[in-house]
VOGU-3710 file (C-alpha; in Angstrom, 3 decimals, decimal comma):
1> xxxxxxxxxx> 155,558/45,598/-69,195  156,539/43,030/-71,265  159,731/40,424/-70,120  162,120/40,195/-73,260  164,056/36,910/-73,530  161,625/34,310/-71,908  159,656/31,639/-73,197  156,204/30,545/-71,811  154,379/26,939/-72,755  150,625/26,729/-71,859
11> xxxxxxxxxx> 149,781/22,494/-72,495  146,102/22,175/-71,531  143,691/20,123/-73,840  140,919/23,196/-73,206  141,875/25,571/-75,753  139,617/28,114/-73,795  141,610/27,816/-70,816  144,922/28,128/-72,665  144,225/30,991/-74,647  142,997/32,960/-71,661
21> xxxxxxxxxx> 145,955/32,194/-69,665  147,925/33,014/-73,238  145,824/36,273/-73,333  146,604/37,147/-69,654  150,576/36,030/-69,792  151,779/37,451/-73,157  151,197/41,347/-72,187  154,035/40,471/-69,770  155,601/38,050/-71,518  155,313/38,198/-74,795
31> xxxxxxxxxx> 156,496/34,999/-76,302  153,606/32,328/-74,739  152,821/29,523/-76,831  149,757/27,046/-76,463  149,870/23,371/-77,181  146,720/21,032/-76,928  148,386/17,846/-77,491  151,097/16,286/-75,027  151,843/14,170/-78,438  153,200/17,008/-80,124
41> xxxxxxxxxx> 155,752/17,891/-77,404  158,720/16,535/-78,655  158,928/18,546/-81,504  158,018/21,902/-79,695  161,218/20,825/-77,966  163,071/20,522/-80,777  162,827/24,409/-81,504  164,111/24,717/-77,918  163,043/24,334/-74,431  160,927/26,603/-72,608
51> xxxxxxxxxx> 161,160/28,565/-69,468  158,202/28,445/-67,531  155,907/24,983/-68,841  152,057/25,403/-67,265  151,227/21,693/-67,374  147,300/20,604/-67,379  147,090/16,862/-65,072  144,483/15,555/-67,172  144,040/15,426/-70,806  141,175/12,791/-71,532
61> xxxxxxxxxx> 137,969/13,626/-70,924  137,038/11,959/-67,659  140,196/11,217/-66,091  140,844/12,781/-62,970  144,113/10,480/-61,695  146,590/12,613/-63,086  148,716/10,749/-64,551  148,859/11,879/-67,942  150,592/15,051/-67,002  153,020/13,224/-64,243
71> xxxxxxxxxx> 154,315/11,222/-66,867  155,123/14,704/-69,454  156,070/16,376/-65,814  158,567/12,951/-65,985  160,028/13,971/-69,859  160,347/17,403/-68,933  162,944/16,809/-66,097  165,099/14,966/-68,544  166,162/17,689/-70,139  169,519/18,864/-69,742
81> xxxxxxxxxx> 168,380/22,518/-68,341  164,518/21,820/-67,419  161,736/24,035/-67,211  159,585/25,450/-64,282  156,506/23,523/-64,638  153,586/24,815/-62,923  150,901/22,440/-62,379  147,380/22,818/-63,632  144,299/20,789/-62,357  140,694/21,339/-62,146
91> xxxxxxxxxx> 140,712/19,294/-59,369  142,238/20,330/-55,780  143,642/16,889/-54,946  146,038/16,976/-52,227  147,463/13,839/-53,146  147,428/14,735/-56,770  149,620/17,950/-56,190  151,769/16,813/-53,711  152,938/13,894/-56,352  153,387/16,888/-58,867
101> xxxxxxxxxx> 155,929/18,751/-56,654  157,810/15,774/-55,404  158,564/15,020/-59,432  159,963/18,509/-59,274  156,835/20,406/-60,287  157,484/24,187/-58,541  153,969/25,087/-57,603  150,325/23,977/-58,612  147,191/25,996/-59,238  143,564/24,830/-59,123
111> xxxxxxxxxx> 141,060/26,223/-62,434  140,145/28,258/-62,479  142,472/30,612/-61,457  142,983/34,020/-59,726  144,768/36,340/-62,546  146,979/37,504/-60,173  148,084/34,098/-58,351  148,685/32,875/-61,712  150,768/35,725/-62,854  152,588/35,391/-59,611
121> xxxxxxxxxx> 153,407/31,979/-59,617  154,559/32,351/-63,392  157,192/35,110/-61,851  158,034/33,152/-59,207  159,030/30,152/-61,528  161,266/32,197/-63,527  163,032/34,083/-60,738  163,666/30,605/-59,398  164,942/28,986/-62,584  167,210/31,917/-63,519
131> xxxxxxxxxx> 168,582/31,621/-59,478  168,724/27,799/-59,068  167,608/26,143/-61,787  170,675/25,940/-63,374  173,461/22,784/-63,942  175,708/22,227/-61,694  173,719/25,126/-58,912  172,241/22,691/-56,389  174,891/22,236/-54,266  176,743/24,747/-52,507
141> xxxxxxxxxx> 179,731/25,547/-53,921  182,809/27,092/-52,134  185,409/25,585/-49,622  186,844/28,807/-48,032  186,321/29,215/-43,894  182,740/30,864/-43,979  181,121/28,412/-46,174  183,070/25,480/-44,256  180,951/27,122/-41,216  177,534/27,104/-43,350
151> xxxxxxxxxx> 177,956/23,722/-44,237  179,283/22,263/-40,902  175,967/23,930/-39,555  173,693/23,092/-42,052  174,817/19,171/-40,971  173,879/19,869/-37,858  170,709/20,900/-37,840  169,640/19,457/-40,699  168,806/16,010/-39,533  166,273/17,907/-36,259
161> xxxxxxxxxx> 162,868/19,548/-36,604  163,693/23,155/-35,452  162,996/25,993/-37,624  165,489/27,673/-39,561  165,933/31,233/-40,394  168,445/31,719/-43,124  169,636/35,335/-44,272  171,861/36,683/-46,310  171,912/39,712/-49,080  170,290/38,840/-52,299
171> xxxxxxxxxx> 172,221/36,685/-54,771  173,927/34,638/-51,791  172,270/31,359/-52,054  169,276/30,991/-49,577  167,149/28,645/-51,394  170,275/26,672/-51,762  170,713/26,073/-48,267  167,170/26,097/-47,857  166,889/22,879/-50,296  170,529/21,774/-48,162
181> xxxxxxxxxx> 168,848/21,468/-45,106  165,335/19,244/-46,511  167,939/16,886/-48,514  169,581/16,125/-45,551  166,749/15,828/-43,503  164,663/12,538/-42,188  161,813/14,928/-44,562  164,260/14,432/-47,813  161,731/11,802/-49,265  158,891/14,128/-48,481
191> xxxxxxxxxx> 158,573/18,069/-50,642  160,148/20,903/-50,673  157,727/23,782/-51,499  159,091/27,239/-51,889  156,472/29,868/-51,357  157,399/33,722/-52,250  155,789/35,101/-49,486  156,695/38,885/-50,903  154,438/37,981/-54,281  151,326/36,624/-52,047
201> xxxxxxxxxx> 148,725/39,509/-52,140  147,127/40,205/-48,785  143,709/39,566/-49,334  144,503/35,915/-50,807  146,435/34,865/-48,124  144,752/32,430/-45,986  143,494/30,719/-49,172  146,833/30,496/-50,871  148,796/29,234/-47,415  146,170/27,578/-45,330
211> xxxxxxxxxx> 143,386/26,712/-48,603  140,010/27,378/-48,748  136,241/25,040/-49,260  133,983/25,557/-52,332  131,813/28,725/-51,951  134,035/30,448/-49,415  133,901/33,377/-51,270  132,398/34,139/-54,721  135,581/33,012/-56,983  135,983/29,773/-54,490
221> xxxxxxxxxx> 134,440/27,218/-57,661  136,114/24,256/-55,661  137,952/23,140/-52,785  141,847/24,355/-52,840  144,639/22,796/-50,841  147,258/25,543/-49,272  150,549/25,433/-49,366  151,117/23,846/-45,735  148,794/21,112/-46,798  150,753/20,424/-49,783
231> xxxxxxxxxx> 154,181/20,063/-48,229  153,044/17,757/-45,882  155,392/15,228/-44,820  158,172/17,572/-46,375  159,499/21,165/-45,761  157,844/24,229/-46,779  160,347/27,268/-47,498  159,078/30,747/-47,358  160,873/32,883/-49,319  161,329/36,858/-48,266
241> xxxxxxxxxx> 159,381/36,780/-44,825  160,695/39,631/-44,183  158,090/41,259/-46,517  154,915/40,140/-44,638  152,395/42,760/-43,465  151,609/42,729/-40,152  148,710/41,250/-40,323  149,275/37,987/-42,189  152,293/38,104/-39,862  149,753/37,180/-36,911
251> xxxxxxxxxx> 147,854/34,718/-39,236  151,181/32,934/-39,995  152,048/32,928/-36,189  148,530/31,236/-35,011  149,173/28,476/-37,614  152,687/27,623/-36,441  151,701/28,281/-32,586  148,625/25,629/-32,997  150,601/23,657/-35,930  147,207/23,222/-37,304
261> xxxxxxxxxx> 145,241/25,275/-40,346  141,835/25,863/-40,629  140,867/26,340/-44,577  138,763/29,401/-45,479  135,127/27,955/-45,005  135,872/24,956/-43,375  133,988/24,153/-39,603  137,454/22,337/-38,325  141,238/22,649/-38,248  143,616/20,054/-39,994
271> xxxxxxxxxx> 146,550/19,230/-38,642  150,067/20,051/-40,548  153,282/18,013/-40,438  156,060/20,396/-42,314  159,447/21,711/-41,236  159,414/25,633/-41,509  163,040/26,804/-43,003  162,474/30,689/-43,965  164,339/33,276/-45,402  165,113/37,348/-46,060
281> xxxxxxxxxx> 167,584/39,965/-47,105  166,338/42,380/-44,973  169,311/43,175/-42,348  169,019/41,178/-38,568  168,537/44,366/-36,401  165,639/45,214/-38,708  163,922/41,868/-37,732  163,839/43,145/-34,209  161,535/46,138/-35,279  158,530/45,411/-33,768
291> xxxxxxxxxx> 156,685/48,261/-36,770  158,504/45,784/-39,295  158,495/42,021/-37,982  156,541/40,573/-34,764  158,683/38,978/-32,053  156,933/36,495/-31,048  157,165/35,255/-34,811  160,567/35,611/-35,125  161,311/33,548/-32,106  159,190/30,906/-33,903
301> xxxxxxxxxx> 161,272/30,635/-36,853  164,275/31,434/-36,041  165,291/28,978/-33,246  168,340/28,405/-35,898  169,945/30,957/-37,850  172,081/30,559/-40,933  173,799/33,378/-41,734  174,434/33,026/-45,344  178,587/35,050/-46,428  178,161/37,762/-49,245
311> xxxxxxxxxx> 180,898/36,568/-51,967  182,994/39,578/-50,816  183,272/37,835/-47,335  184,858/34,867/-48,868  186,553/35,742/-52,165  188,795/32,726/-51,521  185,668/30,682/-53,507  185,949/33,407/-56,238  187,896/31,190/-58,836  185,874/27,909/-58,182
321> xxxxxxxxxx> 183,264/29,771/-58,931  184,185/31,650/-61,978  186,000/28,503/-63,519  182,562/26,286/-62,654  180,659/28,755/-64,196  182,572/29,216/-67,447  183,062/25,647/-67,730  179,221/25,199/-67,390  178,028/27,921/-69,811  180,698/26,785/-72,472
331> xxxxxxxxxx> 179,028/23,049/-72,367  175,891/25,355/-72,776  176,209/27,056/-75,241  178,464/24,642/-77,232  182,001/27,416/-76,882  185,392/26,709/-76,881  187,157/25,722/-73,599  189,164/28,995/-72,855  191,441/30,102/-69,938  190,842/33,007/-67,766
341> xxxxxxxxxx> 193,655/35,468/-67,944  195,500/36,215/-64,682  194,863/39,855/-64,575  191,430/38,995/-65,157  191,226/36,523/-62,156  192,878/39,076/-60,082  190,683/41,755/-60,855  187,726/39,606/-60,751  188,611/38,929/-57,500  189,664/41,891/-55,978
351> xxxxxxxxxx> 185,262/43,043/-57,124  183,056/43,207/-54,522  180,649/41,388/-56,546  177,231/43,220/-54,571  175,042/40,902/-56,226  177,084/37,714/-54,808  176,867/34,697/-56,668  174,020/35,448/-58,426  175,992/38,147/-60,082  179,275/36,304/-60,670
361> xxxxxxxxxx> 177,453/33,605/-62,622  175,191/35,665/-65,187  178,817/37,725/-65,797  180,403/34,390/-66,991  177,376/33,761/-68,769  178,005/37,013/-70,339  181,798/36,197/-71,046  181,270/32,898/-72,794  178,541/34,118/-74,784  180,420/37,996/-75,980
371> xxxxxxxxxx> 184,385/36,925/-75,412  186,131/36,550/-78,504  189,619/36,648/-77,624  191,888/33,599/-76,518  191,586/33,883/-73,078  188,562/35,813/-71,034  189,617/39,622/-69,871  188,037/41,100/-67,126  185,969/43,499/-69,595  184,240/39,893/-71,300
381> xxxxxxxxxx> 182,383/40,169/-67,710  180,615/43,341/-67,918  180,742/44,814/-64,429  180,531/48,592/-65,330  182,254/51,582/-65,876  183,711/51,890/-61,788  186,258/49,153/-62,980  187,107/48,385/-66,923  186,006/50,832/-68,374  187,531/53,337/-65,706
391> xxxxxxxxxx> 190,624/53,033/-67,107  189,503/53,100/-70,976  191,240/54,453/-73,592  188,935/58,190/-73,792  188,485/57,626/-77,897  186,578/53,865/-76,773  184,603/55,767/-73,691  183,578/58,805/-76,539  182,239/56,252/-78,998  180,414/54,350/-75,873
401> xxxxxxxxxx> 179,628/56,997/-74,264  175,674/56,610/-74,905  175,747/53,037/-74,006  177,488/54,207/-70,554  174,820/56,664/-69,859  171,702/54,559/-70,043  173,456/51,431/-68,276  174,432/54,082/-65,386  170,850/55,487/-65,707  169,326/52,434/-65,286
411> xxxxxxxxxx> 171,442/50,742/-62,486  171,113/54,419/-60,578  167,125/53,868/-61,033  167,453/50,689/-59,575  170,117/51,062/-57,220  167,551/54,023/-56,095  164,616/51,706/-55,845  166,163/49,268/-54,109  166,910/51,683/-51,316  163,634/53,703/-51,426
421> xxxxxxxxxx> 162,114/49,775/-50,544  165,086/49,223/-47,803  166,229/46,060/-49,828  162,889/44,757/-50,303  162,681/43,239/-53,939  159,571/42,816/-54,289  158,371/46,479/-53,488  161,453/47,930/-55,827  160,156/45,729/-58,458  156,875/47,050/-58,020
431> xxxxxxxxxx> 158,215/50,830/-57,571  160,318/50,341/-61,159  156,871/48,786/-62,704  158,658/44,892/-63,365  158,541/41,576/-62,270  160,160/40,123/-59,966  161,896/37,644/-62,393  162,958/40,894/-64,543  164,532/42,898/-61,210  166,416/39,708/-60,786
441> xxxxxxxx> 167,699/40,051/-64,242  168,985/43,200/-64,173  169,972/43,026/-60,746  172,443/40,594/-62,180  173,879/42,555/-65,518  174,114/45,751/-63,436  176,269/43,422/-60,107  173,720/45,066/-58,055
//
């Protein structure tokens, strides 16, 4: 199924290798454009930037240092809203791709590539960018009594080694206090690698965490680095741990038990040197179910928990947020400075807001981009028929009516997905045949 709305840039100097990445991207994501030349960048740029830039390390024949693509990895992070670049080298040079993700490179992947890795990692870039990657979204925002707590906590245990567990419902922020807790550690100088452990498949694993030696296993061309290896030195975040199998559940546990990794093929262990900080949505009790999550992991990782507020828990940051938001998406997208009407605020926030955050900020998005009026009313936001459009004149609801329908179809579908898969977004997004990246989407223009 193909992602509307986002924009893919494959630079590699092998036009073979970029059109079959092109090949395998577009059926998902349709607009994925190749470019040969780092030369002709700049005026690619010009016709807008990007979401998702997969960034070859090497573009003269017989270089191998890199630094070709560091320096365009460098020009892409000056841009006002920068893309997710994904790095690209034939070469699996720890070194080499720990550089690339402490210049702000989200992930690497070694040519050539397993289809499915690299279609991951490409969702996992977006979902990331449309969460965090925005102005203004690294720090955490909000001064009311629960986030004073987060952040009083976060200062705490920030500058130790212990493991951190952080949870929270989707939309709440857990990368951002993930990323909190390595800036203010003694790691801050070192990475911080996010790993989706919901999007790893199964039976790549052990290569994608832990790596794997050339001729391992028939598609193993050269030696790989894993993910631990990578974030040596720094922090390695692992995303939705709550949707680990079993099995890899036992792996993980060995590795942090013996803090050691032993890549596929390889007659030795290496040591690792990275603070674990992890994350889920599933619900605390459910952790404790031994058929969903091992205990003697989860003592492991969470020798500190963060408990992350919903937005409803603390709806005294409600207006920071909204009037941040607004004021960042008018700068955006070049709109007038407006005021948000009173009745609006109140209503906006007397909502629950069940996608948190997340969901507040694509409905400003929404506002600045489809408000016309002087000031923003609550129905510039979008959040459904249960509120605005409740109390509708019935001539607007009959001429709407349509619209209604399918938006109420498809946040029911979802709504149903998401609790067929018990909050797991991965498996709803798998159930309702999308990405990750899309679910998130949606997730936010429904308020889910």
């Amino acid at each position: 199924m193909v992602q509307p709305g986002t924009r893919l840039l494959i630079l590699d100097d092998d036009r073979d290798v970029a059109c079959a990445a092109q090949m395998l991207l577009r059926r998902r994501h349709g607009a994925v454009t190749t470019l040969d030349d780092p030369a002709r960048l700049d005026a690619l740029l010009a016709d807008g930037v990007p979401d998702v830039v997969l960034l070859d390390l090497n573009f003269t024949p017989g270089r191998i240092d890199g630094a070709e693509g560091l320096a365009v990895l460098d020009r892409l992070r000056t841009l006002a809203r920068p893309p997710a670049v994904i790095a690209l080298t034939a070469y699996a040079d720890v070194p080499l791709a720990v550089e690339a993700l402490k210049r702000g490179a989200v992930d690497f992947i070694t040519k050539p590539w397993d289809n499915a890795r690299l279609a991951a990692a490409v969702d996992a870039a977006l979902a990331r960018r449309a969460a965090a990657n925005v102005p203004g979204a690294s720090a955490l925002m909000g001064e009311s009594a629960p986030m004073r707590d987060v952040k009083a906590l976060i200062a705490g245990v920030a500058p130790t080694e212990a493991n951190v567990m952080v949870l929270g419902e989707n939309g709440v922020g857990k990368e951002l206090v993930a990323r909190a807790l390595h800036q203010a550690s003694r790691r801050a100088a070192g990475t911080f690698l996010a790993v989706d452990m919901g999007a790893l498949p199964e039976a790549t694993f052990e290569s994608e965490l832990f790596g794997h030696r050339k001729g391992a296993f028939t598609d193993a061309k050269s030696d790989r680095a894993g993910r631990f290896q990578a974030a040596r030195g720094g922090t390695l975040f692992l995303d939705e741990i709550g949707n680990m199998p079993l099995p890899a559940q036992a792996k993980l546990l060995t590795a942090l038990e013996r803090r050691e990794v032993t890549p596929i093929g390889a007659d030795r262990p290496e040591p690792v040197d990275v603070r674990i900080v992890s994350a889920t949505n599933l619900e605390e009790d459910r952790l404790f179910d031994p058929a969903v999550f091992r205990a003697d992991l989860l003592f492991r990782l969470n020798t500190i928990v963060v408990r992350v507020p919903p937005l409803r828990a603390r709806r005294d940051d409600i207006p920071g947020l909204l009037h941040h938001y607004l004021s960042l998406y008018e700068g955006q997208y070049q709109r007038p400075v407006r005021e948000l009407a009173p009745a609006a605020l109140d209503r906006l926030c007397a909502w629950d807001w069940p996608g948190n955050v997340r969901a507040l900020r694509h409905a400003c998005e929404r506002a600045v981009i489809l408000g016309g009026g002087a000031d923003y009313r609550y129905e510039d936001f979008g959040l459904g028929a249960s509120s605005a459009s409740a109390s509708a004149p019935a001539a607007v609801r009959d001429e709407t009516d349509q619209d209604f329908r399918l938006g109420a179809l498809e946040r029911d579908t979802i709504a149903a997905a998401l609790d067929k898969a018990r909050g797991n977004i991965s498996l709803a997004a798998r159930m309702l045949g999308v990405s990750r990246a899309a679910l998130y989407r949606k997730l936010g223009k429904h308020g889910i």
